[in-house]
C-alpha positions as CSV (number, residue, x, y, z in Angstrom):
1,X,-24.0,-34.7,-44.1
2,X,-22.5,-34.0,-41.1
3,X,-24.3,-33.0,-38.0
4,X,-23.3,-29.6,-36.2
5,X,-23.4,-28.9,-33.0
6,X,-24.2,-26.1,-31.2
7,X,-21.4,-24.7,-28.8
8,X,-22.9,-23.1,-25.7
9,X,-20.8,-20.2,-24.4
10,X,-20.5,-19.3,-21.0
11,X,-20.6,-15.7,-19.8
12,X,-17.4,-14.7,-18.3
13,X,-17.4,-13.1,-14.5
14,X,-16.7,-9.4,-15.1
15,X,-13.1,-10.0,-13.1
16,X,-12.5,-12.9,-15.0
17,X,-13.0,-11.0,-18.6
18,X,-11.2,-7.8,-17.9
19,X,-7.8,-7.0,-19.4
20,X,-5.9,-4.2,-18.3
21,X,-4.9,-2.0,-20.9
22,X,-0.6,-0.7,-20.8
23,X,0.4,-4.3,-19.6
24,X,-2.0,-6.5,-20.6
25,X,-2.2,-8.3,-17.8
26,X,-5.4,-10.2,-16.9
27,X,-7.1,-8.9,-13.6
28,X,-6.7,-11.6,-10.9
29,X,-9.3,-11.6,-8.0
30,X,-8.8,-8.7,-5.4
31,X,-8.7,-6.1,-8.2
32,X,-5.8,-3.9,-5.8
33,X,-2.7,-4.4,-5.0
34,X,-0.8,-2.4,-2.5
35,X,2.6,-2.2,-4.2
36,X,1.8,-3.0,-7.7
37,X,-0.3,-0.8,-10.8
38,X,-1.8,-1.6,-13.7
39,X,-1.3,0.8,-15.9
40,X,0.4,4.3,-16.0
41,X,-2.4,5.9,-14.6
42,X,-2.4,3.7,-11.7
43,X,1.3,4.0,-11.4
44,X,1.1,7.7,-11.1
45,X,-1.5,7.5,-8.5
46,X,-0.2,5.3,-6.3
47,X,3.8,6.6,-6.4
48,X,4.0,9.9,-8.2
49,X,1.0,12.5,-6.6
50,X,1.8,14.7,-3.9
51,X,-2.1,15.3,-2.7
52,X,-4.2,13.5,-1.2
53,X,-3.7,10.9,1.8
54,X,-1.6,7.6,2.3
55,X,-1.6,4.7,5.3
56,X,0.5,3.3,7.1
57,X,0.6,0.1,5.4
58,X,1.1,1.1,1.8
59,X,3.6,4.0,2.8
60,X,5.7,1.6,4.6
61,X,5.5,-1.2,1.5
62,X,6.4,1.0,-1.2
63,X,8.8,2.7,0.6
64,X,10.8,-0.1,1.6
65,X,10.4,-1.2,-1.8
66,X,11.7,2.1,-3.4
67,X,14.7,1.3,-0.7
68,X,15.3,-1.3,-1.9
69,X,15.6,-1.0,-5.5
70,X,17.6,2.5,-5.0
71,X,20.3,0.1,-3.1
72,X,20.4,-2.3,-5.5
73,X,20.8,-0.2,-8.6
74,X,23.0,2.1,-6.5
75,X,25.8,-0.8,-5.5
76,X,25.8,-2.2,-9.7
77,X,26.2,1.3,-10.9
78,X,28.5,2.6,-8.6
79,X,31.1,-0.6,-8.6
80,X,30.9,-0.2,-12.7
81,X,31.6,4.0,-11.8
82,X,34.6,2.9,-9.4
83,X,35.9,-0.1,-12.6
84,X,35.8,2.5,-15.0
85,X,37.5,4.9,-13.1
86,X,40.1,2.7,-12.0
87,X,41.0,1.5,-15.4
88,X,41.0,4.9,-16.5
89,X,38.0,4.9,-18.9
90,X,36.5,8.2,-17.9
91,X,33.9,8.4,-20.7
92,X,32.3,5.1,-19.3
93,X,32.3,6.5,-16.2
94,X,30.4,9.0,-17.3
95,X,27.8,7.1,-18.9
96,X,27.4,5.0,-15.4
97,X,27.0,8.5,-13.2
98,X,24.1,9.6,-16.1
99,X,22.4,6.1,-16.2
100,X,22.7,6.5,-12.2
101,X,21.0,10.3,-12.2
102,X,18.2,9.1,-14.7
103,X,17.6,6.0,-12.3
104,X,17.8,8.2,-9.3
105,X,15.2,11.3,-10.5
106,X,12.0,9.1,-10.3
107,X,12.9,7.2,-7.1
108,X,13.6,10.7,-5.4
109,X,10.6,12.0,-6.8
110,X,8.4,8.7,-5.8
111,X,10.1,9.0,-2.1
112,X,8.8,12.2,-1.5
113,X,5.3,11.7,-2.8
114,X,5.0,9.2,-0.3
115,X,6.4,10.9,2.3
116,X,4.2,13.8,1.6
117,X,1.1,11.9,1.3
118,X,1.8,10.0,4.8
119,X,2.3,13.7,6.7
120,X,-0.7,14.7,5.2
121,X,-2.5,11.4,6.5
122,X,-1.4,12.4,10.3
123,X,-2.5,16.1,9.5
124,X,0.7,17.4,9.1
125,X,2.5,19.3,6.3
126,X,4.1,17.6,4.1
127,X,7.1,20.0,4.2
128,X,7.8,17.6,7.4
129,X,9.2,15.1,5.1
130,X,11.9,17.3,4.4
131,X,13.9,16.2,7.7
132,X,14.0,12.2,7.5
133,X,14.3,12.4,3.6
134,X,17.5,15.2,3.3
135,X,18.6,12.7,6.5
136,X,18.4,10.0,4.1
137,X,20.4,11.5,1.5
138,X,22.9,13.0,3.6
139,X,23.5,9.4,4.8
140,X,24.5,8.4,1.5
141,X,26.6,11.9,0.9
142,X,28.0,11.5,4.9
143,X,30.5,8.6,4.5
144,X,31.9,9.9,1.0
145,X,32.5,13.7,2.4
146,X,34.6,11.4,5.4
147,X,32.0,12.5,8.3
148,X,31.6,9.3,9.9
149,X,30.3,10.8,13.2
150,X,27.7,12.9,10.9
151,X,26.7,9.9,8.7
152,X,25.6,7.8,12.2
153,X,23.4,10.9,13.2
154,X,21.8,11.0,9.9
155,X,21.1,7.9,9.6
156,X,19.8,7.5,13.3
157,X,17.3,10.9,12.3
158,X,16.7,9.0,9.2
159,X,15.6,5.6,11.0
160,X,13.8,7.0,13.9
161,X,11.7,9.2,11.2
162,X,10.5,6.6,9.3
163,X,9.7,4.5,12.3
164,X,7.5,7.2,13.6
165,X,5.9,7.0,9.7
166,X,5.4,3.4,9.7
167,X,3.8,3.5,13.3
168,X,2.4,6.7,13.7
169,X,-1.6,6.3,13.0
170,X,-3.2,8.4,10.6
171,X,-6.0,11.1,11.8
172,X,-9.5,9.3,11.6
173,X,-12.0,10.9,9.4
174,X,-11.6,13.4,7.0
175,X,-8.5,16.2,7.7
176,X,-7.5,19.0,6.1
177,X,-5.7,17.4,3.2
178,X,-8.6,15.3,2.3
179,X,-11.3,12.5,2.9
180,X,-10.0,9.0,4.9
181,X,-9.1,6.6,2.1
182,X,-10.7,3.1,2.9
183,X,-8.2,0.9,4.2
């Protein structure tokens, strides 16, 4: 007969065991990430609530981040807009502008979460975010309307804005719009 051995298991470090459910992706060490989620609830949280208080450091990450994908997505859709146009295939067109707006909603939406969160972590309103962020999109609108002059002021507003967001540090302690997250 054959002999059996025993199998000794080891028990797993708590990190080391977790699975995060949505994903599945195994927790790594460090458990938070500034930019990434794990799951939806995560994802909401961190780019999609308009209470509570944001730093510097996260604000300016996602942000650029959210910049950064709205350009990219914005140059591939709009060149296939301009093709179909130009070859006179209006109803593709169409589809591109629609794929654009449904791209364009949550990125918006995400934008000015953040922007609110990081007025209310300098004690401000977050109604303050409505000058850098309609700057934004008015630089966008500027160039197609043919206001050149107008474009360069709003993107000037826009840039000086969020530099005073990325730089500007938050109020220490609790505030008005809720406790000091730990940094």
């Amino acid at each position: 007969m054959a002999q059996h051995k025993k199998i000794k298991l080891q028990k797993r470090s708590r990190s080391s065991a977790r699975i995060h459910k949505g994903l599945a992706m195994p927790a790594g060490p460090g458990g938070d990430s500034t930019i990434s989620f794990r799951d939806y609830a995560d994802l909401k949280a961190k780019y999609f609530t308009f209470h509570g208080r944001i730093h510097r450091r996260p604000f300016m990450l996602r942000m650029l981040l959210l910049i950064f994908v709205q350009i990219i997505f914005s140059m591939i859709l709009y060149s296939r807009f301009v093709e179909a146009i130009l070859i006179d295939k209006m109803d593709y067109a169409v589809i591109f502008a629609i794929i654009f707006a449904v791209l364009l909603v949550p990125v918006i939406w995400s934008m000015c979460s953040l922007g609110t969160r990081r007025c209310h972590d300098i004690n401000k309103s977050g109604a303050l975010f409505a000058i850098p962020f309609i700057c934004y999109l008015l630089s966008y609108v500027a160039p197609a309307m043919g206001w050149n002059i107008g474009a360069t002021a709003f993107q000037s507003v826009t840039a000086v804005s969020f530099l005073g967001l990325f730089t500007v540090k938050g109020t220490s302690g609790d505030n008005a719009y809720g406790p000091e997250r730990i940094r």
